[in-house]
Every structure is written in C-alpha cells, then in structure tokens.
N, C-alpha and C positions, 0 to 999 in steps of 0.2 A: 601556639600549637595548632589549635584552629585556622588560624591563616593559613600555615603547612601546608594540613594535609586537602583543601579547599583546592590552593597551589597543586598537590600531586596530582588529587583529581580531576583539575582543567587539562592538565598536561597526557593524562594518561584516556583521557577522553578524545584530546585533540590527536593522539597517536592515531585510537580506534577509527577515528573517522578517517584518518589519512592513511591506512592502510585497509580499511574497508574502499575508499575511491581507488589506491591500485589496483589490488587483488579483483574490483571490479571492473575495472579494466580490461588488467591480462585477461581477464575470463571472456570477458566479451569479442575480446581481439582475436585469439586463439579458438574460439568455441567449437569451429567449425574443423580446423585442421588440427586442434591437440586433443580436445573434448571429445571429436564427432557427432554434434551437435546436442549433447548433456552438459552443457555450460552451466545452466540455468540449476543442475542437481547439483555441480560442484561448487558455483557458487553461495545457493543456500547452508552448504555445510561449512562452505568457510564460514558463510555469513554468522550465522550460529556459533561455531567454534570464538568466534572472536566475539561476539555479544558476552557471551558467559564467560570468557576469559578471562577479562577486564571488570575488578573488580563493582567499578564506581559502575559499569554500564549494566552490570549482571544485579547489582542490590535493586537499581532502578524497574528491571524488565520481570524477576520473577515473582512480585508482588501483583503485576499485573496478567498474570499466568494463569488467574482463577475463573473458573464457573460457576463461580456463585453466582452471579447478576440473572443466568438463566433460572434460578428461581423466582425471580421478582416479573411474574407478568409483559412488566413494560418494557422487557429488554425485547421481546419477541414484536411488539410496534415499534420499535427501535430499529430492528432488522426490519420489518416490514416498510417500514417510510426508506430505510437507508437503500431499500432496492426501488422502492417504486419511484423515489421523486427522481434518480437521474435514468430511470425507465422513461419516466413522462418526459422529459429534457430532452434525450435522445429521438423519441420519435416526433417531439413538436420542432428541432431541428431536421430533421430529416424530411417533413413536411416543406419548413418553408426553407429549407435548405440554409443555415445559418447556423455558425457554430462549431460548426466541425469541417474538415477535410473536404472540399468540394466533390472530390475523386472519389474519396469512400461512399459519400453520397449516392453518386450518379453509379458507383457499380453494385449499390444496394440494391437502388428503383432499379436496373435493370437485371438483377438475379443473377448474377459475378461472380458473388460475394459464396464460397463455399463453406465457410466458414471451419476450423481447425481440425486436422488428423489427429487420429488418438494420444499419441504421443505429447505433442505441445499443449493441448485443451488439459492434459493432466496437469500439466506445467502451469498452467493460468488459470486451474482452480485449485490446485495446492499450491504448490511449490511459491508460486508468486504471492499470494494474498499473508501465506506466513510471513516472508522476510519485507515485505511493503508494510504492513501493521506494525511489527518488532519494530521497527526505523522508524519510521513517519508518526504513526499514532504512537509508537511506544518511547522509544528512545529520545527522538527531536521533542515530538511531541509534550511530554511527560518534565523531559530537563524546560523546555521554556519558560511552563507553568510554574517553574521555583521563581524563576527570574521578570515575568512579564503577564497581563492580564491573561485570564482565559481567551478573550475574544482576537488577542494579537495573536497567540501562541496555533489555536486555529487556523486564522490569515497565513500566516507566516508558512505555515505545515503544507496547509492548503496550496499555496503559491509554490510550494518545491516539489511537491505530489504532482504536479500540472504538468508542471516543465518536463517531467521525466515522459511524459505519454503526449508530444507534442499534436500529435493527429487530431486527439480528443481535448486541447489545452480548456477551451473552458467548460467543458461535462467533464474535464476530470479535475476541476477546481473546484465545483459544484459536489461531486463526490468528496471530494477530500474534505468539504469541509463538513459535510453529512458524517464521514467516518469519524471526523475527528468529536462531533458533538457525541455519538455514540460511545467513543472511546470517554467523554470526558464526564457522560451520567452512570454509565458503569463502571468505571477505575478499573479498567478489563480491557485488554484485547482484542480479547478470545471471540465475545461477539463482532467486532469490526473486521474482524477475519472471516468467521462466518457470512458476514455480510459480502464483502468481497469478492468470495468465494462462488458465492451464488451471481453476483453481479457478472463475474469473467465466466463462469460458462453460460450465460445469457450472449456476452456480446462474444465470446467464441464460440455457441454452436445452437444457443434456443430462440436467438433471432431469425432464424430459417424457418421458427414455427408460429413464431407470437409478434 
C-alpha cells in the first residue's frame, strides 16, 4: 500500500513538473504577442494553480507558508546576511570585473544601466521572488531533503537557481545557496521571499543609488 501511493506521488509530481516546463514555455513564447507583455502575471497564477492542485506538491508547500520564524530574532540576520553577502559579491565583481556579464559590467561603470520601469520592477520584486521560492527553496528544494543530505539538496537547488539567470550564473549560485540556508533554518519561505524580494528591487532600480 505504501509502495502505491509513494508510486502515485512520483508520477503525479513528475506530471507537475512537466507541465509546469510547458505552460512555462508557452508563456514565455507568446508573452509578447498573446499576453502583451503580463506573461510573468499569467504565469505566476498558473504557476500557483498547479502547486496547490496537486496534492503531493501542495501538502509539501503549505506548511511552509508560515511567519512564525519572523518571531525569532535571527530570521531578520538571516535576511540581513541573505542581502548583504551577494550585495558585497556583486560590487567586488564589478570592481575587478569578474563574475558576471562583462557587457553588464562596462554599461554599469559607465551609467547605461537605467535600471527597470514601473511595471517590470513590480514583476521582480513580487511576482518573481514568490513563484522562484514556491519552486526552488520550496518544492525542489524541500522534496530533496527527504531523499539526500542538506548540503546536496542546497548544491543541487543552488546549481538550477543559476542556470535560469545565466548573466548573473555565479552571484546567483552564491544567492541561491544563501536563500536556500535561509529557507532551511526557518522551515519557511516566506523569509527567502522577503529576502529576494528586497534583493531584485536593489539590482532592478536601488543600484542607481547605492
């Protein structure tokens, strides 16, 4: 009986994922000509619709739903490290130029760089930090730890967090694995979202001041 339904759950996980990679897809492909560029809004609601839909994926995400941890003090140096150390990583790249996108570099030093219109900056400090935590810190993240040490499960997170934001491949391996220690002393989210949160309207619009 156990074996079963172990079996449905692989099967009804391994759907979720494969229809979370179409739907992300179409979305991405179409965003411009079907969306008019709210890809990123219809996306998140798929994205959601199908997290909660699926049983096995939805027991796993809404335990981790809670604010408790921002009672305990150390969630708030939790956030405070999860911004400042890939703060410091970015500007000591951008110093000795290493690390990141040479192009983005060179249109920083030289004042290029406008950084996001209202619209999109909304998109990359909501919209994006929710359904990038739900997945990464929550869902990948969260099932690994049944199956493989903390410190793989991290790696591992960390190393597909990366890949999706090729410009930034290793400041956002270095983040990911920040969010994912965050996510893994609070059994929470909610702060790794927060964190995120703060982090993308820094490199979409508070780097033109700091």
């Amino acid at each position: 009986m156990r074996s079963s339904v172990i079996k449905i759950n692989m099967l009804s996980n391994l759907l979720y994922i494969v229809l979370l990679l179409l739907t992300g897809y179409g979305v991405g492909y179409y965003n411009s000509a079907l969306f008019r560029g709210f890809g990123n809004l219809v996306w998140l609601v798929i994205f959601i619709f199908l997290t909660f839909y699926f049983g096995s994926v939805r027991q796993l995400i809404v335990p981790l739903l809670t604010f408790k941890p921002f009672k305990n003090p150390k969630t708030y140096l939790y956030i405070l490290g999860g911004v400042f150390i890939p703060f410091l990583i970015l500007k000591l790249s951008i110093h000795y130029e290493v690390l990141m996108d040479r192009r983005l570099i060179v249109y920083y030093k030289n004042g290029l760089l406008d950084g996001l219109q209202p619209y999109p900056l909304i998109e990359a400090v909501l919209f994006t930090p929710i359904w990038e935590e739900l997945l990464f810190r929550g869902v990948l993240f969260f099932a690994l730890l049944k199956v493989v040490k903390p410190i793989c499960a991290v790696i591992i997170t960390s190393v597909i967090f990366s890949l999706f934001h090729p410009a930034y491949l290793l400041l956002m391996l270095v983040a990911g694995i920040v969010l994912a220690y965050i996510a893994l002393k609070t059994k929470s989210v909610v702060p790794s979202m927060v964190t995120h949160s703060i982090w993308n309207l820094y490199t979409g619009k508070l780097f033109l001041f700091l």
